[in-house]
C-alpha positions as CSV (number, residue, x, y, z in Angstrom):
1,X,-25.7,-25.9,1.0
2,X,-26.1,-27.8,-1.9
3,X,-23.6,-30.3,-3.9
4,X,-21.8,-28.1,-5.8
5,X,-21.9,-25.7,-2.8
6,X,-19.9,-28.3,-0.4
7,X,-17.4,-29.2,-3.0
8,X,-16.5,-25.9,-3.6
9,X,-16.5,-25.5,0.0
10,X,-14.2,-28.9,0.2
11,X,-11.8,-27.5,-2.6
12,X,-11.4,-24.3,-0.1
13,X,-10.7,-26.1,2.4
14,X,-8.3,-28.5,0.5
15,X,-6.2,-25.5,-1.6
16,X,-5.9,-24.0,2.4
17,X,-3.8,-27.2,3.7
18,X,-2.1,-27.4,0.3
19,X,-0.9,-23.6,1.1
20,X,0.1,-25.3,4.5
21,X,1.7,-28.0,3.8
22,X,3.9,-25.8,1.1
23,X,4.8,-23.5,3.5
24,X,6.2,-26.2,5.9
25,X,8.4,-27.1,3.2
26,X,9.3,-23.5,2.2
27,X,10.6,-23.0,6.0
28,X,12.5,-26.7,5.5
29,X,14.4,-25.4,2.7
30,X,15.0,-21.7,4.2
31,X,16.7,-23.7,7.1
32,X,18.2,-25.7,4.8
33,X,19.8,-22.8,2.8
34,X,21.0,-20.8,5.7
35,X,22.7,-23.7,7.4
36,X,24.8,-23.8,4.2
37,X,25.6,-19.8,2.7
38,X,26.4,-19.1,6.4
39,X,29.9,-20.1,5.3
40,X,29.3,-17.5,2.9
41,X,27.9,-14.7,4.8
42,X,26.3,-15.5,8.3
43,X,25.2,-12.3,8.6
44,X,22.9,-12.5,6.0
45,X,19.9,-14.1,7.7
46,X,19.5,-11.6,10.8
47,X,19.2,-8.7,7.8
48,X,17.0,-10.2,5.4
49,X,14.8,-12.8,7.8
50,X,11.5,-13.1,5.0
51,X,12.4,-17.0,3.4
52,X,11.5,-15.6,0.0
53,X,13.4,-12.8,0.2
54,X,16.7,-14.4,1.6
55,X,16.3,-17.0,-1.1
56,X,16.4,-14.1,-3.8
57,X,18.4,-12.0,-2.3
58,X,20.9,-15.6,-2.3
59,X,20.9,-16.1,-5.6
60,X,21.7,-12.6,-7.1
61,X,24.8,-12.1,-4.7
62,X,26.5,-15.7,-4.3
63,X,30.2,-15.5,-3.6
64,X,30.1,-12.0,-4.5
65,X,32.1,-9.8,-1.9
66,X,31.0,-6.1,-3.2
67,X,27.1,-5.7,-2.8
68,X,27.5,-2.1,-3.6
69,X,27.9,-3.0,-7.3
70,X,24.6,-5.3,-7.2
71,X,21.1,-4.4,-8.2
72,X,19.0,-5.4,-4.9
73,X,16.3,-2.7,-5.3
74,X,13.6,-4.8,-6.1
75,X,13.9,-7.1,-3.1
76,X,14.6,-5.1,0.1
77,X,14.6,-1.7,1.3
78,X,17.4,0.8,0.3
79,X,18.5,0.7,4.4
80,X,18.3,-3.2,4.3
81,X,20.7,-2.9,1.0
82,X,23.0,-0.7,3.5
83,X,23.0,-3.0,6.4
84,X,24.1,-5.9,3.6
85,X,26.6,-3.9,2.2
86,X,28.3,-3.0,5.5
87,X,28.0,-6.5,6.9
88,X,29.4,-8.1,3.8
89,X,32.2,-5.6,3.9
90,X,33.5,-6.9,7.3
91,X,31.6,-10.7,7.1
92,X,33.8,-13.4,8.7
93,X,32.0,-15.6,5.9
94,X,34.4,-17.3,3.3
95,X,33.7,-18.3,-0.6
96,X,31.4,-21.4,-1.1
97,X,32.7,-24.5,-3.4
98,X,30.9,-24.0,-6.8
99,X,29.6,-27.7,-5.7
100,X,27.6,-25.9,-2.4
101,X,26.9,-22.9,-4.7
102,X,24.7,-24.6,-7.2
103,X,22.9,-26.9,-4.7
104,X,21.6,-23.3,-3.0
105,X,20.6,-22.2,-6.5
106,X,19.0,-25.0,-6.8
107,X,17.6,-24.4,-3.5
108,X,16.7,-21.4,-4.1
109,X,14.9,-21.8,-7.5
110,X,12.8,-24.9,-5.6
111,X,11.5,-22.5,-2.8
112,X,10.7,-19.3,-5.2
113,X,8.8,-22.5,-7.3
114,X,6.9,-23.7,-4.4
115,X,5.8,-20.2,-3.7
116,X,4.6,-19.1,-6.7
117,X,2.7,-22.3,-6.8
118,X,1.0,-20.7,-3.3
119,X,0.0,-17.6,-4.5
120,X,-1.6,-19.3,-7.2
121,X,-3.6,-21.5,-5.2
122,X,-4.0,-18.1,-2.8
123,X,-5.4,-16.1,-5.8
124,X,-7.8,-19.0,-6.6
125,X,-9.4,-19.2,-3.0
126,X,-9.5,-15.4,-3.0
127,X,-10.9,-15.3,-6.1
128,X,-14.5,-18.0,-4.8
129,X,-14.6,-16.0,-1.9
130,X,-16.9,-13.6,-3.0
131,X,-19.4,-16.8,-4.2
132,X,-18.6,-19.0,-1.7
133,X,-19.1,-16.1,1.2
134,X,-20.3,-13.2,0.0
135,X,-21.6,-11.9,3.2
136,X,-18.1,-12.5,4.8
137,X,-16.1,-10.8,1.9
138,X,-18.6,-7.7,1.9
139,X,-17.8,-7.5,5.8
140,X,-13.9,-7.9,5.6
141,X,-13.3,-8.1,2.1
142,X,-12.3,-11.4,0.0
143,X,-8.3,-11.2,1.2
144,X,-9.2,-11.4,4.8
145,X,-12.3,-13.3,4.5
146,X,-10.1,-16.1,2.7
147,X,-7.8,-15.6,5.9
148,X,-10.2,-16.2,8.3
149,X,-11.7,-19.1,6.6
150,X,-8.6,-20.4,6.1
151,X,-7.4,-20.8,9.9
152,X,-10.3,-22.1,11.4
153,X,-10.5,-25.1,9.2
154,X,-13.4,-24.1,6.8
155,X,-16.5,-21.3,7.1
156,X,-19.3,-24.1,9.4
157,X,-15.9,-24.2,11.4
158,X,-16.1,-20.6,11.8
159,X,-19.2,-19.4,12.4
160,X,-18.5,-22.1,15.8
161,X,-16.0,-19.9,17.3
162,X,-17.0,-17.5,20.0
163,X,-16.6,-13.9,19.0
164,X,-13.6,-13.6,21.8
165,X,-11.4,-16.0,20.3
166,X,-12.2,-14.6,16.4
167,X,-10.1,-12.0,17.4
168,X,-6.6,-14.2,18.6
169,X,-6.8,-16.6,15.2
170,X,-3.5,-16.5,13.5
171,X,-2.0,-15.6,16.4
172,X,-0.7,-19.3,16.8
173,X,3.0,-20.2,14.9
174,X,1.7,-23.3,13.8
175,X,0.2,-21.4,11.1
176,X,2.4,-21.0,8.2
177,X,1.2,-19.5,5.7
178,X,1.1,-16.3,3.3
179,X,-0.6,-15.3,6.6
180,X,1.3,-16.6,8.9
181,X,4.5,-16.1,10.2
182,X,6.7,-14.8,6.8
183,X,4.8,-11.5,6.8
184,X,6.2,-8.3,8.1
185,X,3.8,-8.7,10.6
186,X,4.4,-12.2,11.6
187,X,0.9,-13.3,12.2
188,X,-2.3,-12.7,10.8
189,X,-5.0,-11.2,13.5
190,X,-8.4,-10.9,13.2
191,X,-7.8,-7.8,15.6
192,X,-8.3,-5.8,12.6
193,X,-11.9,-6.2,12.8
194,X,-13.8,-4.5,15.1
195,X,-16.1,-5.8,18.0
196,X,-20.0,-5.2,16.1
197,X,-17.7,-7.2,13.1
198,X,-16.5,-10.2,15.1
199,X,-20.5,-10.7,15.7
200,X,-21.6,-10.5,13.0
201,X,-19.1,-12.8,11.1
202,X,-21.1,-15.8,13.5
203,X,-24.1,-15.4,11.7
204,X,-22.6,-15.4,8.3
205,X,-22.7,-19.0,7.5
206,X,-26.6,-19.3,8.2
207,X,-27.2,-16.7,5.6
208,X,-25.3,-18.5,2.3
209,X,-27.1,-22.0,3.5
């Protein structure tokens, strides 16, 4: 691999703990924001558990009691809008202080900030995928190649791990990000490749040398 091939390689592996380290801090401010609108409506956060969603969902609906006359169909699911609406209807939660109100807005605007910012720097490793490992985003394609990549620490770090344990990466928490443990499916698994696949992703590295 020449220069420009390991500081591409570098940057890769750089924008990956960058998406880490900003999801650590979107989970901190998730916390943070529950802890406070559960005065508001506890409920809330065992309907709508996705950070990003909760924090939207937050600011469009505040201190307001009838969700029936809110918009909420471009954020959750017309039976997650129902579930809201009848919780809030009988919610033990009370009105915040406009003080508390604009620090979640705040909040809120801080964490939707942080991840745009992450599927920016998601989009960019996405997009050097198919130069950086072509053979790898031919196999699994670019999104999942990125993925796989990302986890283990870099591709050299990759092609190192036995075929058997390719198949449980993501499965750890400690990953947090836009594969990680805010999806609908909590954690990313290279379980979606099949056996002959796992193989052949060992070899992958020797071939873009």
């Amino acid at each position: 691999m020449g220069i420009s091939g390991r500081t591409e390689h570098q940057n890769i592996v750089d924008s990956n703990a960058m998406i880490v380290e900003i999801d650590i801090d979107i989970v901190a401010i998730h916390k943070w924001i529950r802890d406070i609108y559960a005065t508001r409506f506890p409920e809330l956060e065992q309907t709508v558990m996705h950070p990003i969603e909760y924090a939207t969902v937050v600011k469009r609906i505040g201190n307001n009691t009838d969700l029936q006359s809110i918009d909420l169909d471009d954020i959750v699911s017309e039976h997650t809008k129902l579930t809201m609406t009848i919780s809030a209807s009988a919610t033990t939660g009370k009105p915040l202080p406009e003080h508390d109100l604009h620090r979640i807005y705040h909040a809120c605007d801080v964490m939707l900030g942080l991840n745009k910012s992450k599927d920016e720097i998601y989009s960019y490793i996405q997009s050097r995928m198919e130069y950086f490992a072509p053979n790898l985003s031919a196999l699994v394609g670019s999104d999942v190649a990125a993925q796989l990549i990302g986890i283990a620490g870099g591709l050299p770090q990759l092609t190192k791990i036995p075929s058997c344990n390719i198949q449980t990466l993501g499965a750890s928490k400690k990953t947090y990000s836009g594969y990680s443990v805010f999806s609908a499916n909590p954690t990313f698994s290279a379980y979606l490749l099949k056996p002959r696949s796992l193989q052949i992703v060992q070899k992958i590295y020797n071939n873009v040398l």
